[in-house]
C-alpha positions as CSV (number, residue, x, y, z in Angstrom):
1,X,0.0,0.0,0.0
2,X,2.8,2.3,0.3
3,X,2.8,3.9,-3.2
4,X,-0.7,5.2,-2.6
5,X,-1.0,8.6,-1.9
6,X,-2.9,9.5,1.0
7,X,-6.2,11.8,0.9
8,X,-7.7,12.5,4.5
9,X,-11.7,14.1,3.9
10,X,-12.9,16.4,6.3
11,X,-16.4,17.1,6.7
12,X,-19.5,17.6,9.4
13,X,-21.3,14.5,8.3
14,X,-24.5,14.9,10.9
15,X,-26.7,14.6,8.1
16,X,-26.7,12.1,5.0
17,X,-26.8,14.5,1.7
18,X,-25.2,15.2,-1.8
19,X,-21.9,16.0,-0.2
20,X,-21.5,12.7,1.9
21,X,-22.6,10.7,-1.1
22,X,-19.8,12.3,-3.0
23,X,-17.3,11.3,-0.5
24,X,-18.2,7.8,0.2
25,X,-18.4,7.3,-4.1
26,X,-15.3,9.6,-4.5
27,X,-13.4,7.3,-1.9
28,X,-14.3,3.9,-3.5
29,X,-13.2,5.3,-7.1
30,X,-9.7,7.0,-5.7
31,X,-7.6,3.5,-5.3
32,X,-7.7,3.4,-9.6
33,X,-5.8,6.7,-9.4
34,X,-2.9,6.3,-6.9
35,X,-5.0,7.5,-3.5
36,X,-6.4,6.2,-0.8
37,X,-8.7,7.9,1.8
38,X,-10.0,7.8,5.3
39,X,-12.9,10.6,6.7
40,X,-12.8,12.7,9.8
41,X,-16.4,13.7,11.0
42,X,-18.3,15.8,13.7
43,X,-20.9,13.2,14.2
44,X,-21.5,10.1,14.9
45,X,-24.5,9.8,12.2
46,X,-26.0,7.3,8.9
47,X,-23.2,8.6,7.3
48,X,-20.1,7.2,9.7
49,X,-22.0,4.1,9.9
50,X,-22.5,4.0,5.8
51,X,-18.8,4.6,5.4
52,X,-17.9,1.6,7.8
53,X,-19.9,-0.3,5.9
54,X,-18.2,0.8,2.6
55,X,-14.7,-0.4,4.2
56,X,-13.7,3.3,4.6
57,X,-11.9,4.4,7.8
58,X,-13.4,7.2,9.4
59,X,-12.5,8.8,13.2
60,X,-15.4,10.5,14.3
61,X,-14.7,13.9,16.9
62,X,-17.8,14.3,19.0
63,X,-17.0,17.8,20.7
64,X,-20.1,20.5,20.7
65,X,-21.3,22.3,17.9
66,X,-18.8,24.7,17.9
67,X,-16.3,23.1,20.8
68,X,-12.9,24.9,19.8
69,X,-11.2,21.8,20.8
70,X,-12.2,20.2,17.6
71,X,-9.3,22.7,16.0
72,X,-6.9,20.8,18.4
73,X,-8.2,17.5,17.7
74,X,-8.1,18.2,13.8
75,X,-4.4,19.5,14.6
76,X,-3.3,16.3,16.6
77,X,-4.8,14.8,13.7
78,X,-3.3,16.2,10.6
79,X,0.4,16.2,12.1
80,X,0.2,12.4,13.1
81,X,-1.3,11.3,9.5
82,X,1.1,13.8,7.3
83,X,-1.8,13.3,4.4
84,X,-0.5,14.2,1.1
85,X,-3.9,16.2,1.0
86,X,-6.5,17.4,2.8
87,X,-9.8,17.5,1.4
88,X,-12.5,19.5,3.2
89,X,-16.2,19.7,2.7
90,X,-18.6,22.2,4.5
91,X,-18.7,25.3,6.3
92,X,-17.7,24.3,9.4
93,X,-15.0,21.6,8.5
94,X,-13.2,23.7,5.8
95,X,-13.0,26.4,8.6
96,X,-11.4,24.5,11.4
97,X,-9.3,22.0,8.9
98,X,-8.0,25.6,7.4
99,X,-6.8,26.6,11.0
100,X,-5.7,23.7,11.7
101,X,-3.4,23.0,8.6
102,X,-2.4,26.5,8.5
103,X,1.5,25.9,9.2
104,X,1.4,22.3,8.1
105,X,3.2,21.9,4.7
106,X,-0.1,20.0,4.0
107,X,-1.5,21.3,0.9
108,X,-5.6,21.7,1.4
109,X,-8.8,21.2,-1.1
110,X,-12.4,22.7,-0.7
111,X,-15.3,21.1,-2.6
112,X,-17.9,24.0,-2.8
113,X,-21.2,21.9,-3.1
114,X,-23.1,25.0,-2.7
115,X,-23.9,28.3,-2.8
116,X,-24.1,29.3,0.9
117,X,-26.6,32.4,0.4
118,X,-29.4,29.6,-0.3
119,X,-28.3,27.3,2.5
120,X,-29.6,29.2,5.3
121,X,-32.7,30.8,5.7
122,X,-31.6,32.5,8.6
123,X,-29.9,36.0,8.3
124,X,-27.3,35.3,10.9
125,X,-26.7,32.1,10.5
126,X,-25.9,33.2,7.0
127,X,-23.9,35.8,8.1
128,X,-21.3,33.6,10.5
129,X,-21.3,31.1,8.1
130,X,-20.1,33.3,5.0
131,X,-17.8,34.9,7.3
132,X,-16.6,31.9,8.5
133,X,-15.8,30.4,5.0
134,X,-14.7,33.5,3.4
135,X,-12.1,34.9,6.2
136,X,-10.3,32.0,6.2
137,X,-10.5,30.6,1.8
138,X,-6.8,32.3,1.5
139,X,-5.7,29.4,3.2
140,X,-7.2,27.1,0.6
141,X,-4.4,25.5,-2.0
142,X,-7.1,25.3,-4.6
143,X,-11.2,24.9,-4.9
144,X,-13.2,22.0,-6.8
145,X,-16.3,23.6,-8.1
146,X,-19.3,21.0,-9.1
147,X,-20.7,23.3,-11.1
148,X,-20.1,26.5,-13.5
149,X,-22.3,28.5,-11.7
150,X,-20.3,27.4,-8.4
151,X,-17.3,28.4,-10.1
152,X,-18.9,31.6,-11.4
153,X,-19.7,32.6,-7.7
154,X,-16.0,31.9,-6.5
155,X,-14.6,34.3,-9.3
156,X,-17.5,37.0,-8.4
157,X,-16.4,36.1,-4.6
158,X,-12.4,36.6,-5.6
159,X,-11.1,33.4,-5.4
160,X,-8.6,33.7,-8.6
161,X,-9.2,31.7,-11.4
162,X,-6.4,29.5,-11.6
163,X,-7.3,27.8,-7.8
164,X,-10.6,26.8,-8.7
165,X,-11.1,23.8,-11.0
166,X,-14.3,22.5,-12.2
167,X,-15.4,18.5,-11.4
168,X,-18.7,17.8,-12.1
169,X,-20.1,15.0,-9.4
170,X,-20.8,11.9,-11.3
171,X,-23.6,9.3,-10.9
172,X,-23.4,5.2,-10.9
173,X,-25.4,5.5,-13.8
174,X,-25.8,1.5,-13.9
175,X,-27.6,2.0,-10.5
176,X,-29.9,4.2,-11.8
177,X,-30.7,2.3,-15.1
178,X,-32.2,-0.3,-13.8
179,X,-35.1,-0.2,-11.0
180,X,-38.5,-2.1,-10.2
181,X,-41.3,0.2,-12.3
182,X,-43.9,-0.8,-10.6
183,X,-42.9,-0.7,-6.8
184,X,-44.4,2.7,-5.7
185,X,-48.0,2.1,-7.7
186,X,-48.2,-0.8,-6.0
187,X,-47.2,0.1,-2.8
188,X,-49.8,3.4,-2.9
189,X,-52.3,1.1,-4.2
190,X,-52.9,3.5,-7.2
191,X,-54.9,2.3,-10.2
192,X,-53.0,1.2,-13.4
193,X,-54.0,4.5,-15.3
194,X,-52.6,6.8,-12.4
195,X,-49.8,9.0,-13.9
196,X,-47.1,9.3,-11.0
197,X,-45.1,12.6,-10.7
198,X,-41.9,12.1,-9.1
199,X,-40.2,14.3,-6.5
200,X,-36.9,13.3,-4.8
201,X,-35.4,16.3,-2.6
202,X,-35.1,16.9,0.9
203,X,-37.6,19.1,2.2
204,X,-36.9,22.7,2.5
205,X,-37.8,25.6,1.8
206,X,-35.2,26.4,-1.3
207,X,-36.2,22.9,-3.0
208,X,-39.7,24.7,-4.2
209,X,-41.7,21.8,-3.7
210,X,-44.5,24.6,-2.9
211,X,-45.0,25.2,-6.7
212,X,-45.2,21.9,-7.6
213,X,-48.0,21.9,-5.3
214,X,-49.5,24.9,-6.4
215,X,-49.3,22.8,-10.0
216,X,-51.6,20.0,-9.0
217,X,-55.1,21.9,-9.2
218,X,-53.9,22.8,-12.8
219,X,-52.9,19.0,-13.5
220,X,-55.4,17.9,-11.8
221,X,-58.5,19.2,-13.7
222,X,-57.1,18.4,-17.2
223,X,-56.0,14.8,-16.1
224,X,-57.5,13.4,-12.7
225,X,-55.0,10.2,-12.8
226,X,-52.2,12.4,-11.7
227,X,-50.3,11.9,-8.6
228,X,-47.4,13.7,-7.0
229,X,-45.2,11.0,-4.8
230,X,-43.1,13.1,-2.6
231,X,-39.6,11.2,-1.5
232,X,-37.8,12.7,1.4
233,X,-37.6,14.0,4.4
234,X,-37.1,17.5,6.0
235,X,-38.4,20.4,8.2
236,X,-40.7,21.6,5.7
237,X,-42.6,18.4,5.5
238,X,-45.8,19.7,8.1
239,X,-45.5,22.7,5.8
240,X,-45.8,21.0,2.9
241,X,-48.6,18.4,4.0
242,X,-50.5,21.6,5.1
243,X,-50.7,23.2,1.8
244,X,-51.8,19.6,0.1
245,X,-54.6,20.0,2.5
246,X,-55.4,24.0,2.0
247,X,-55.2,22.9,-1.7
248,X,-57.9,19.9,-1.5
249,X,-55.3,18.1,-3.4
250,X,-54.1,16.0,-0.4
251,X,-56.0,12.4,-2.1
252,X,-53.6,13.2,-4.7
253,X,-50.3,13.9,-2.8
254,X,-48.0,11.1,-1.3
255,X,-45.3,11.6,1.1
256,X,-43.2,8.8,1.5
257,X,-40.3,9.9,3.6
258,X,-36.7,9.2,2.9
259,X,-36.3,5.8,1.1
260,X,-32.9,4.2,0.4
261,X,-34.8,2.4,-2.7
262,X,-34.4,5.8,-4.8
263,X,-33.4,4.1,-8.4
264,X,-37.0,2.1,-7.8
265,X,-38.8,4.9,-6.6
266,X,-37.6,6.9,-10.1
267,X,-38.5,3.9,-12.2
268,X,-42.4,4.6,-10.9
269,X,-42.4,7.7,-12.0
270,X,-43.7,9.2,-15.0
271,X,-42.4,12.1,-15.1
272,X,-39.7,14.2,-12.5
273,X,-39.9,17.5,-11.2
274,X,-37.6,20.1,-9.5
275,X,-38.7,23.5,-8.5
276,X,-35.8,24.0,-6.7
277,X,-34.8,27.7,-6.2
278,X,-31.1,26.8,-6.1
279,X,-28.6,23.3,-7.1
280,X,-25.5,22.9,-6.3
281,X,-25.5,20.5,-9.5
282,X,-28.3,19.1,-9.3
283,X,-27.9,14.7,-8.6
284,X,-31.7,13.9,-7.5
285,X,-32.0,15.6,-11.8
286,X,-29.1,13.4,-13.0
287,X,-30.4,10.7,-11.8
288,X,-33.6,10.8,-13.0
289,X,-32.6,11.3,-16.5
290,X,-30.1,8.2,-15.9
291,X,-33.4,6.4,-15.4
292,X,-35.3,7.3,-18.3
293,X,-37.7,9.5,-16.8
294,X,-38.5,12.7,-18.6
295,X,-37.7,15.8,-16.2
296,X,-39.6,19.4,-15.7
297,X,-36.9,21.2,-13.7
298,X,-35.8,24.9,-13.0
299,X,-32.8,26.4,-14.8
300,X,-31.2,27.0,-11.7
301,X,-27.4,26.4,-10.4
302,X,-25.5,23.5,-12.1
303,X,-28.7,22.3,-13.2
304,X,-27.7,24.0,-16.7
305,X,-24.6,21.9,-17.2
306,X,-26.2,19.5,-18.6
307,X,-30.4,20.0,-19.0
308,X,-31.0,21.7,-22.5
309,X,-34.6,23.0,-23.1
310,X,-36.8,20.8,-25.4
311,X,-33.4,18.6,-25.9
312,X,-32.9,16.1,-23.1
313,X,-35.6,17.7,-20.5
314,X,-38.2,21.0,-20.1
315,X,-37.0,24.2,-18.0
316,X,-39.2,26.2,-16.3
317,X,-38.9,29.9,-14.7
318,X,-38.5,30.3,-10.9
319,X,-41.2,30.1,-9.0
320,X,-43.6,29.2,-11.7
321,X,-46.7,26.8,-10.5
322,X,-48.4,27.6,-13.8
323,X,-45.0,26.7,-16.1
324,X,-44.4,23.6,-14.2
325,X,-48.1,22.5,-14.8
326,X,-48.1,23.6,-18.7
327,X,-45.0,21.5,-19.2
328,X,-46.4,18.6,-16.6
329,X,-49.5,18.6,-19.2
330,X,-47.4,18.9,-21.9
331,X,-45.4,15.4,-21.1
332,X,-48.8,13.6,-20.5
333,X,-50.4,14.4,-23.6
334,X,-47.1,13.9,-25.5
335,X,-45.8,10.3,-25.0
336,X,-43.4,10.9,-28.3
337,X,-42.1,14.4,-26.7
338,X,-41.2,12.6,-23.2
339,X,-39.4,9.2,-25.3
340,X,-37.1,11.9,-27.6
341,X,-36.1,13.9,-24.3
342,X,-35.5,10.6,-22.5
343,X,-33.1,9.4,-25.1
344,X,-30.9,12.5,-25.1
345,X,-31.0,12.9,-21.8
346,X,-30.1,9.4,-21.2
347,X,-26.9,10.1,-23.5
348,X,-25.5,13.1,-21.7
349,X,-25.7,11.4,-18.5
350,X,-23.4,8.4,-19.5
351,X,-21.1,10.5,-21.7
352,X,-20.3,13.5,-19.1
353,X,-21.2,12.6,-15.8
354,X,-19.5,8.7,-15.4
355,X,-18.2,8.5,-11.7
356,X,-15.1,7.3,-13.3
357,X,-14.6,10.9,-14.8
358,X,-15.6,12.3,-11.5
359,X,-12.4,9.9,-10.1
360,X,-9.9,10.9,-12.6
361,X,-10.9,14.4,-12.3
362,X,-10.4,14.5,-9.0
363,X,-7.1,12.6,-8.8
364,X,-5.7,15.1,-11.4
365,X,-6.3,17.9,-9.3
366,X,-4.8,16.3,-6.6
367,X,-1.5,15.9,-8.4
368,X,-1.7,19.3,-9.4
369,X,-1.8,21.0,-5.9
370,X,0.8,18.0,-4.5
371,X,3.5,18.9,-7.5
372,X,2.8,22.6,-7.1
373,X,3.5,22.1,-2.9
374,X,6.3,20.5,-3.4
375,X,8.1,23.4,-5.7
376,X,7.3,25.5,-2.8
């Protein structure tokens, strides 16, 4: 094992999102490339146990929320290990790994998932958290943005150009390919002729699940067999259940929860929607074109690296009940529209967004911060 190189990930890890994903597919693909990784987290959470599972070391550091010992346990860490890189993900990790590693001569990568003004709804939680990241990015060796409009905001931010590099996430796009079609309908007990519109997102606010609600009275009068499945979980789910209900659409409206089945789940679907006000990239959308399933989505964030309009899937404004039902409507009375943008969309997925390129991408920017550290 010595001629691997040695990647240490840094991240919160108290909840199970796009960004823990990332790491736990990122560290199974690295070993191809010459790296091998471990994971230090905050929490003792799904994700820690998923990554045990996986076969991936991870030391978990259990202080408080913001417990400034964590910056000595990172510390004690990072100069026992001597990484060849650190790899931070979040707020709160990329802040204390940047302190930490400050006068280590361990170079240090961000992954900006993100885009932090649409990841807290509070004003001053917002404001310690951009302070936070952006009083302490000159410590950064370099930035992996998953997205062009990520790496669009970095530049508008001042980060220069030549420390950011652009990896798109990628998807097991095999997983996804494949699923049981029939799983959900049966498992609603929904009639043969119901049309299921798909939803996978965590709930909140900035996921604009709201306007797909709004959509259903639309949808709804022109073709009663539609259904809107709901997968996920969040604290905007009472919200959410309470406006089915104001709506009289709640016989109509299925909230399932989080599922780990999600390649099934997609394969019920019909059709996929995402109002979402903001995307990092954008997976839950990759995914669902991966699986054949026509997609009415926003044009928001990285979702515009790879959805084209009338192409591989249907854009819609911001916060536009009566554009997502149009184009809902549009899909259900046009079986030969939904098969054309299915077939492209299922080609840009497998071309461009391959874990494997994900993995090599990665890798190479690894070499290029170690070789550039080392001429330091």
């Amino acid at each position: 094992m010595n001629h691997y190189r040695r990647a240490l990930h840094v991240i919160g890890g108290g909840e199970f999102g796009g960004a823990e994903q990332h790491i736990i597919q990122l560290l199974s693909l690295l070993p191809r490339y010459g790296y091998i990784g471990r994971v230090v987290c905050f929490y003792e959470a799904e994700f820690s146990e998923r990554l045990r599972k996986q076969g991936i070391e991870v030391e978990v550091l259990a202080h408080g929320r913001f417990d400034l010992r964590l910056l000595t346990s990172l510390k004690q860490i990072f100069m026992k290990e001597q990484p060849d890189i650190i790899h931070t993900h979040g707020v709160k990790a990329n802040f204390f790994s940047r302190l930490a590693a400050r006068k280590l001569p361990i170079p240090l990568v961000t992954t900006i998932h993100s885009i932090l003004r649409y990841d807290y709804q509070n004003q001053l939680a917002f404001f310690v958290a951009s302070n936070m990241e952006k009083r302490t990015r000159g410590l950064n060796n370099q930035f992996i943005a998953i997205s062009r409009s990520i790496e669009d905001t970095l530049l508008f931010e001042g980060v220069p150009n030549e420390k950011i590099s652009l990896v798109h996430h990628g998807i097991d796009f095999d997983l996804y390919a494949s699923g049981q079609g029939d799983k959900l309908r049966e498992e609603l007990a929904l009639p043969k002729e119901a049309y299921l519109i798909g939803v996978v997102s965590r709930l909140v606010e900035a996921k604009g699940i709201e306007y797909v609600l709004q959509a259903m009275p639309t949808i709804l009068r022109d073709q009663p067999s539609a259904h809107l499945v709901i997968v996920g979980a969040g604290p905007y789910e009472q919200t959410l259940k309470k406006m089915s209900v104001e709506l009289s659409i709640q016989d109509h409206v299925h909230f399932l929860g989080f599922r780990k089945d999600i390649p099934d789940c997609l394969h019920s679907f019909q059709c996929f929607v995402s109002g979402s006000l903001s995307e990092g990239l954008g997976l839950n959308v990759l995914e669902a074109m991966a699986a054949s399933i026509p997609v009415v989505v926003t044009g928001v964030g990285g979702i515009l690296d790879f959805v084209e309009d009338e192409v591989n899937g249907l854009l819609v404004p911001l916060r536009s009940s009566t554009d997502i039902a149009i184009k809902i409507l549009t899909l259900m009375q046009n079986d030969q529209l939904a098969q054309q943008l299915t077939e492209q969309a299922v080609k840009r997925v497998k071309t461009d967004f391959s874990l494997d390129s994900m993995g090599r991408k990665t890798a190479d920017v690894y070499q290029k911060i170690i070789s550039k550290n080392k001429r330091k």
